[in-house]
N, C-alpha and C positions, 0 to 999 in steps of 0.2 A: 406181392410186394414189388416196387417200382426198381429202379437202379436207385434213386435218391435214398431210399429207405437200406435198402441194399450194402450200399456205398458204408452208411451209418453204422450197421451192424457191424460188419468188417471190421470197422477201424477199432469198434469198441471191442471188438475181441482181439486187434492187435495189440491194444492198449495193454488187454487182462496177460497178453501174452511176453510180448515182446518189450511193453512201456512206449513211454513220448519218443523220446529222443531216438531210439531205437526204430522206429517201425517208418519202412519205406513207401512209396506209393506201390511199387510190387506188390509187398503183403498185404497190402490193403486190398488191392485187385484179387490178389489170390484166395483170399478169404473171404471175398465179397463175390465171387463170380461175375466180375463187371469187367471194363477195361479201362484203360487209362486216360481217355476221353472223356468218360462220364466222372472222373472228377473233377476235372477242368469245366465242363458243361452245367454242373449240377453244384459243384464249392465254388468253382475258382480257381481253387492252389489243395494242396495234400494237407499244407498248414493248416487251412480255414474248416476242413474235413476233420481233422483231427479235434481241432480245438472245437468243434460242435459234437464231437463225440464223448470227448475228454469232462464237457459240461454234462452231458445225457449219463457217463459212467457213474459218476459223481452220485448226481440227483438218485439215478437207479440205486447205489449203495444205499444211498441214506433210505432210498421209501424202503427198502427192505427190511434193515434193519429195524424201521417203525412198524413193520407188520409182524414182522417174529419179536418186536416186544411193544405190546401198546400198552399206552398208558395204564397203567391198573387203574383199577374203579376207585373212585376216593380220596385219587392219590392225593398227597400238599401237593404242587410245585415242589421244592428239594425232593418227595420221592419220586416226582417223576424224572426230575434232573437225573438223578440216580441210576432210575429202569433204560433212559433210555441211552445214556453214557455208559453203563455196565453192557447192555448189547454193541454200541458202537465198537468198546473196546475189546470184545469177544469175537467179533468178526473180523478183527484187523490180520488177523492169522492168517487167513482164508483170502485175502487181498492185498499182498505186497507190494505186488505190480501196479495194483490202482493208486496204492496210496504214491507209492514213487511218481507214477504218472501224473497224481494229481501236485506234486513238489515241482516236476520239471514243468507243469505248465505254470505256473506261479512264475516262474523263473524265467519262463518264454514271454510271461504279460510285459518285462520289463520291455522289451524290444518289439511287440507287439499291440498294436492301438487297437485291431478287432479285438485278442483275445482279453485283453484289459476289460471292453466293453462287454463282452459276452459275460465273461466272469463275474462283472458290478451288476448284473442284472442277475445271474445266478444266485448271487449273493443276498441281493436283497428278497429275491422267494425263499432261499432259505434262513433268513433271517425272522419273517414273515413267520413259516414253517415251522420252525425251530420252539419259538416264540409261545404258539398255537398251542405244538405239543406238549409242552412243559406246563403254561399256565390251564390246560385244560378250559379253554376259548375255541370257538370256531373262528376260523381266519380272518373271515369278514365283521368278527366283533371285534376284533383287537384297534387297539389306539396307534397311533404313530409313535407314542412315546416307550410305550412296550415295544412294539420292534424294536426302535433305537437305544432302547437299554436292557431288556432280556432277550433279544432276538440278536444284537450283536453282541453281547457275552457268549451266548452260549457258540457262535458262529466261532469268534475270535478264538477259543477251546477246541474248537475241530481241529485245526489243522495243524495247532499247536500239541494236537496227543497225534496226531500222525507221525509228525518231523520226531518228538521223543520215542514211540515206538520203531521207528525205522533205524533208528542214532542205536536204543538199549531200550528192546523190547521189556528185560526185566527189573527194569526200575523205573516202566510206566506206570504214573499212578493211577489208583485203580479209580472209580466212579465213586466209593464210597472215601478217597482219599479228596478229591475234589470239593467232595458233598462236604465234609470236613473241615475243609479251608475256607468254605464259602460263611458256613456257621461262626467261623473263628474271625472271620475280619466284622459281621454284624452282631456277633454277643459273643464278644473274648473273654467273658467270664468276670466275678468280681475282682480279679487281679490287674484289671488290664489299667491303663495301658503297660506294653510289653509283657504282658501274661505268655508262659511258656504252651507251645501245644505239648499235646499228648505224645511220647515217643512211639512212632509207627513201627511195629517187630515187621 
């Protein structure tokens, strides 16, 4: 493994450790066994290090979590919405720090033009991604209008059960309260409109 690759790992473990705003070029060095030269040589800045690791931490959550739960066989779409937002939100315990770090980089894109760019590219494979998983498609047969409207739903839901789990982890809703809302705005029943839901205990 080079410094560059090096460099990456580092940060991504400052990230899991320490967070965004937190973690210095120091700890980056220290955890990387490199020096402070090869991130100027190989990023640029600490910044541009960071915010490429920040996207690689990300991505890594998510493939994981698709591998410790795929799609079940058969699934509709909504169960697979379900399978794979019930792992998402099972794992959020286990990564505090990433999730914060992925809040404070949001927060950085405001002041930052790389990290904006990094992210809108991130975004769109995982909107792609996301998309794939649920409608049970391979990537390369989905339409552009599915990304744009199942690939950014379910995108626009990410970040938003992060920010609620980190605010009051116990009254995130769960994957099957989701799955619920979604049924309730496209068949609210023979009452609607204004049909009441179902009281959640």
């Amino acid at each position: 493994m080079g410094h560059k690759e090096q460099l990456l790992e580092g940060a991504k473990r400052c990230l899991a450790e320490k967070g965004y705003a937190r973690t210095t070029a120091r700890d980056i060095v220290a955890a990387s066994g490199t020096n402070l030269a090869s991130i100027g040589y190989h990023y640029g800045s600490k910044e541009a290090l960071l915010n490429a690791a920040m996207v690689a931490v990300v991505s890594d959550f998510t493939d994981q979590v698709l591998v410790r739960h795929p799609r079940p066989a058969g699934a509709t779409p909504i169960e697979a919405f379900e399978e794979f937002f019930g792992g998402l939100l099972a794992s959020f315990g286990q990564a505090r720090e990433v999730l914060s770090s992925s809040i404070e980089a949001y927060i950085g894109a405001a002041h930052s033009t790389e990290l904006r760019e990094q992210l809108a590219e991130a975004h769109e494979l995982a909107r792609r991604g996301l998309a794939a998983e649920v409608l049970g498609v391979a990537e390369d047969d989905l339409d552009e209008r599915q990304v744009r409207t199942v690939g950014s739903l379910l995108m626009a839901l990410y970040p938003g059960l992060m920010v609620q789990f980190l605010v009051d982890p116990s009254r995130t809703p769960t994957a099957e309260d989701l799955a619920a809302g979604i049924r309730a705005l496209v068949a609210p029943g023979p009452d609607a409109p204004g049909a009441a839901l179902e009281p959640i205990d």
